[in-house]
C-alpha positions, 0 to 999 in steps of 0.5 A: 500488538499492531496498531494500523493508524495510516490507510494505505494510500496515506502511508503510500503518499509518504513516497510520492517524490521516490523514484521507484516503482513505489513511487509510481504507485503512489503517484497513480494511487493519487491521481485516481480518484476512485482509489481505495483511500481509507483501505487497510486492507490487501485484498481489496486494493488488489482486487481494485488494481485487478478492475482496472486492469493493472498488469501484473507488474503494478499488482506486485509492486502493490503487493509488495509495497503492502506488505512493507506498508504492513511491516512497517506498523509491527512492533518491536516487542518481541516479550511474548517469544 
């Protein structure tokens, strides 16, 4: 069972200070006031990043970073296999 208890944006924040494209991502998420930041949801950060015209760089990096974001709240039990 999954269990999401940080937003996006929070769990983002958590990489603020990394020099890494994830870090610039958090970096702008914070800075945009508008950003979805109670979101859990994929599709709609995408498609935010998509109407302001973020290039395809950010949207990978958004991409990718949420489904580490996503990973990191799978649980390690792995009984029902």
């Amino acid at each position: 069972m999954e269990i999401i208890d940080l937003s996006f944006f929070q769990w983002l924040q958590k990489f603020i200070d990394v020099d890494l494209p994830i870090g610039d991502l958090s970096k702008d998420a914070k800075a945009d006031n508008n950003f979805p930041r109670e979101s859990k949801d994929k599709t709609e950060i995408i498609d935010y990043l998509e109407t302001k015209s973020a290039n395809y760089r950010v949207i990978q990096v958004a991409e990718e970073s949420f489904d580490f974001y996503k990973s990191s709240f799978l649980s390690d039990d792995f009984s029902g296999l």
